[in-house]
N, C-alpha and C positions, 0 to 999 in steps of 0.2 A: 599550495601549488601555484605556477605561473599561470598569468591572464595568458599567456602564447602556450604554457601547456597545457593548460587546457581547454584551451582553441582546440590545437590537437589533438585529444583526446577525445576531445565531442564528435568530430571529423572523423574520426577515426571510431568510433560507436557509432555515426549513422550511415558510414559506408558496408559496416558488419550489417547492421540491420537491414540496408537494400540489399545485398550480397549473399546471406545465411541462408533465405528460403529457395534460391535457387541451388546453392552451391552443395545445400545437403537439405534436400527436397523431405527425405524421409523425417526429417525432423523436424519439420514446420510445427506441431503439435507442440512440441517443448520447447521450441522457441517464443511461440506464442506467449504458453505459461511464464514463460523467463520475462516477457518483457510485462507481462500483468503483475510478477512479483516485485520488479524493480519499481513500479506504482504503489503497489502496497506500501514495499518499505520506506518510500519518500514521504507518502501521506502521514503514515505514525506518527515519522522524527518532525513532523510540524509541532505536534503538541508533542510527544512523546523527547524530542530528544533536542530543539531550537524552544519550547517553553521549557521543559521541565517537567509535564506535567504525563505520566506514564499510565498510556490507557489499554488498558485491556478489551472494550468493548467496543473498537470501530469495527469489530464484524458485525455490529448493528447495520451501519451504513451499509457495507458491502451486500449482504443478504436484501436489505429491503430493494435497493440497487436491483437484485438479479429475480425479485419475484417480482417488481413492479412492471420491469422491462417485460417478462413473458406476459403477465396480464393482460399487458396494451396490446403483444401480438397474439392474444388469442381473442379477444373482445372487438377489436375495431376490424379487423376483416381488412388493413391497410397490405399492399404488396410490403415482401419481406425485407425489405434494404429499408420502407419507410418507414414502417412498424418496429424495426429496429433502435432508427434512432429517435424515435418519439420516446420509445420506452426508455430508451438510458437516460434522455433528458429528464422521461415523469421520475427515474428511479432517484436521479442526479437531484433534482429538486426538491423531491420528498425527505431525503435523506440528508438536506445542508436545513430543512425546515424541523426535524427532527432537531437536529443538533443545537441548534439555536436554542429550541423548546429546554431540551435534556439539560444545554450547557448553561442555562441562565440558573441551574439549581443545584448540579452537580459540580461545577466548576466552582462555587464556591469553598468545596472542600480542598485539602494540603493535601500530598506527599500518597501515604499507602492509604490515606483515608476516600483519597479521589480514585486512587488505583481499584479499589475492594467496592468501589460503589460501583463502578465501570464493568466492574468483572463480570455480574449479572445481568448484562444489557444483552448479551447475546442470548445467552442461555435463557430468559422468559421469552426473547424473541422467537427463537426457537422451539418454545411451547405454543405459544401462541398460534403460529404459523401451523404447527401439531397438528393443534384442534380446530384450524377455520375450514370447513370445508370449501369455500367461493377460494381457498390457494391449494387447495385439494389436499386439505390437510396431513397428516401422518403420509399417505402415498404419492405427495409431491406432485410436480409437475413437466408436463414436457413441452416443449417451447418448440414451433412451428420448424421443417427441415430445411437445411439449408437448399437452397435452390441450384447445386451443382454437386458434382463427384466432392467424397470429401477430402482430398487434397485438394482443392479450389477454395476450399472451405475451411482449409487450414492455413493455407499462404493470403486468404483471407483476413482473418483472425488475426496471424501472425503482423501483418500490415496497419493492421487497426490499431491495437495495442503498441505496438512499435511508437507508430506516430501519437496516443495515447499519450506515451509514458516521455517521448520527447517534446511536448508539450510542455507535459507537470514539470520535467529538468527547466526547462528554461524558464517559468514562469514563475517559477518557485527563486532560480538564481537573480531573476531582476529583484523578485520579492523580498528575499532577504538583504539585498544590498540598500535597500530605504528605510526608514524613519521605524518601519512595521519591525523589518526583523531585528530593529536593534534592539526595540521593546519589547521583542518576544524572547530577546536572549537577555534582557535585563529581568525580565520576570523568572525566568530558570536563573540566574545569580543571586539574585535578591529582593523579592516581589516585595516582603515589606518597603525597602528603600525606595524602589521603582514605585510606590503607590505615594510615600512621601515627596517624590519629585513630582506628581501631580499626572502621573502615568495613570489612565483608566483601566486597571490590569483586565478587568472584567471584561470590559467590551472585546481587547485584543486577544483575552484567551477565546471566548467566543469566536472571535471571526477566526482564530485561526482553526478551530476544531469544525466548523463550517466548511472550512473550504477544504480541509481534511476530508470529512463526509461529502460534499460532494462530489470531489472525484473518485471516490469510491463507490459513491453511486455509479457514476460512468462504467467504472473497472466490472462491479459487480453483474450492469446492467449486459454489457456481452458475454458474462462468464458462463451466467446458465444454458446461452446457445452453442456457445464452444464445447460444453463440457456435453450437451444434449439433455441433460434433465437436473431437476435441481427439487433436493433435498431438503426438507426445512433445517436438519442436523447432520447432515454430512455434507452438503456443499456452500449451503446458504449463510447458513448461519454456525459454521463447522468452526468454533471456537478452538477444539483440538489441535486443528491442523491451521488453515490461513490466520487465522483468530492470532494464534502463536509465533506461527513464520514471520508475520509481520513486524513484529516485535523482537523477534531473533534475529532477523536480515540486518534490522538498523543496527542493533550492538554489534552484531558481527564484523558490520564493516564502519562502524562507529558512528556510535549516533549524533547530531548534532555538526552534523557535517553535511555537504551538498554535495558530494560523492560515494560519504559512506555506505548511506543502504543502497545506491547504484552495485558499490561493490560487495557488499554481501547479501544481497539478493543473489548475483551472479555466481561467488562464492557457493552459497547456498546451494541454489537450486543444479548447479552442476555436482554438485557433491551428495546431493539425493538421486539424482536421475542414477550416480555411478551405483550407490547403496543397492538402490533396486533392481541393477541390473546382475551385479557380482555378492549380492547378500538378502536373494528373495529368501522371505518367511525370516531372516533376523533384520531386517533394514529398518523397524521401529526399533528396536534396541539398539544399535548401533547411531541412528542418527538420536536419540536421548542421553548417548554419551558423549555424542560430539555437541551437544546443548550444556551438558554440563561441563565439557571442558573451555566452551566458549567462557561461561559465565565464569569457571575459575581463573583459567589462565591470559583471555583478553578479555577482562574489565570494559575496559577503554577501546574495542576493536581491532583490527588489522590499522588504519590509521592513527589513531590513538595510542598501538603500539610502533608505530613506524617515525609516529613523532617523539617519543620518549627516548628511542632506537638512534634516530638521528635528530639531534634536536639543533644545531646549526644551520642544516639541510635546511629543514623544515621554516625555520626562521626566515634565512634568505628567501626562499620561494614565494612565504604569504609578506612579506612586509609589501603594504601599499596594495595589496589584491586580495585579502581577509582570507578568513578561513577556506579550509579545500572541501 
């Protein structure tokens, strides 16, 4: 895609995100979610889809994210906007320090060997969390109320994350355009070669599954008060559901790209909200077949297929402005 399209494009995404919670107020709630999925899906395709390296377990980050933040507002007695962001920063923190720990030992492994090691990060988390009772174990916890009607508390939310996830877009876009992300896409081509050219593959997958986790700390750290309570296995550490979404958004809209999971996140999450509106009690069957028709039929995503689709197109647009 053009450096002028997508100027315009961005332009045109942050005037929907100031515009959305007034123009359809009632959907502040899904709006919000939409723009915390477009988070998710960016943070995966760090490791997941610009290394190569396919994780199943960044709902570790996410979950420790969303218990540490209520922790901090139930233990320091701080008013609720500051207690807020202490706790996403303790949750942000804890969870890029995590990653560092996990990735100097996990990250040595290849292919489905890192994928299967990853798989289980959630799921002891989510025992864990189970059995502690100082996180209120197995009956979860509820995270202080918001301090207004809750549509103030949803154009709230919805504004957080907005600005959140346009954030990660931009920083991620300077990010891959330097020395890092060409080493993070020479690691997904060919990590042996890229270790014999004297590339540190280690430290860079590290950092990038770091910076992965910490902004999932952030994401996670508001989730538990949007959502009002938070589950050790159903919202925390809900491998099932965010665990997989995350993972499904990036391919959908093609991973390895810096619009892709922007675009199937969006994809997505409009496509669930419709499930559940016109297919309550079948909308898990239905959206497991639109999971398996992704993974049959777009491999490579909506992009992925749109460059195969038009490949001239496509050519002209990135030559001299890289991947879309």
């Amino acid at each position: 895609m053009s450096a002028r399209r997508q100027q315009l494009l961005a332009l045109g995404i942050a005037a929907a995100g100031i515009a959305l919670p007034f123009a359809i107020p009632d959907f502040r709630a899904q709006i919000a979610m939409l723009w915390a999925l477009v988070i998710m899906a960016q943070t995966w395709d760090i490791t997941g889809g610009q290394t190569g390296y396919n994780s199943f377990g960044n709902i570790l980050f996410f979950g420790v994210g969303m218990y540490a933040s209520v922790v901090v507002q139930r233990d320091t007695g701080l008013d609720y906007y500051a207690a807020l962001a202490l706790g996403m920063a303790t949750g942000a923190a804890i969870a890029a320090t995590l990653a560092v720990l996990l990735g100097s030992m996990i990250l040595r492994m290849r292919g489905h060997y890192f994928a299967i090691a990853t798989l289980g990060l959630g799921i002891a988390a989510g025992e864990i969390a189970g059995g502690w009772d100082y996180l209120g174990a197995g009956s979860g916890l509820s995270p202080p109320l918001f301090p207004a009607p809750p549509q103030t508390a949803n154009l709230f939310f919805a504004y957080l994350y907005f600005a959140l996830a346009a954030l990660t877009f931009a920083a991620l876009a300077a990010l891959y355009r330097t020395r890092f992300g060409l080493a993070l896409n020479a690691i997904r081509d060919n990590e042996d070669k890229a270790e014999a050219m004297g590339l540190r593959t280690g430290l860079y997958k590290i950092t990038a599954w770091t910076i992965a986790a910490f902004v999932l700390g952030l994401t996670g750290g508001a989730m538990g008060n949007m959502l009002g309570f938070v589950d050790p296995r159903d919202t925390a550490f809900a491998g099932a559901t965010f665990g997989v979404w995350m993972v499904l958004m990036a391919i959908l809209g093609g991973k390895g790209t810096l619009w892709g999971p922007v675009l199937g996140a969006t994809v997505f999450h409009i496509t669930q909200e419709l499930l559940w509106t016109h297919l309550l009690g079948w909308q898990r069957v239905a959206l497991g077949l639109i999971i398996v028709g992704i993974v049959v039929f777009f491999p490579q995503g909506i992009l992925g297929w749109a460059r195969t689709r038009w490949p001239a197109r496509h050519e002209q647009r990135e030559q001299g402005s890289g991947r879309a």
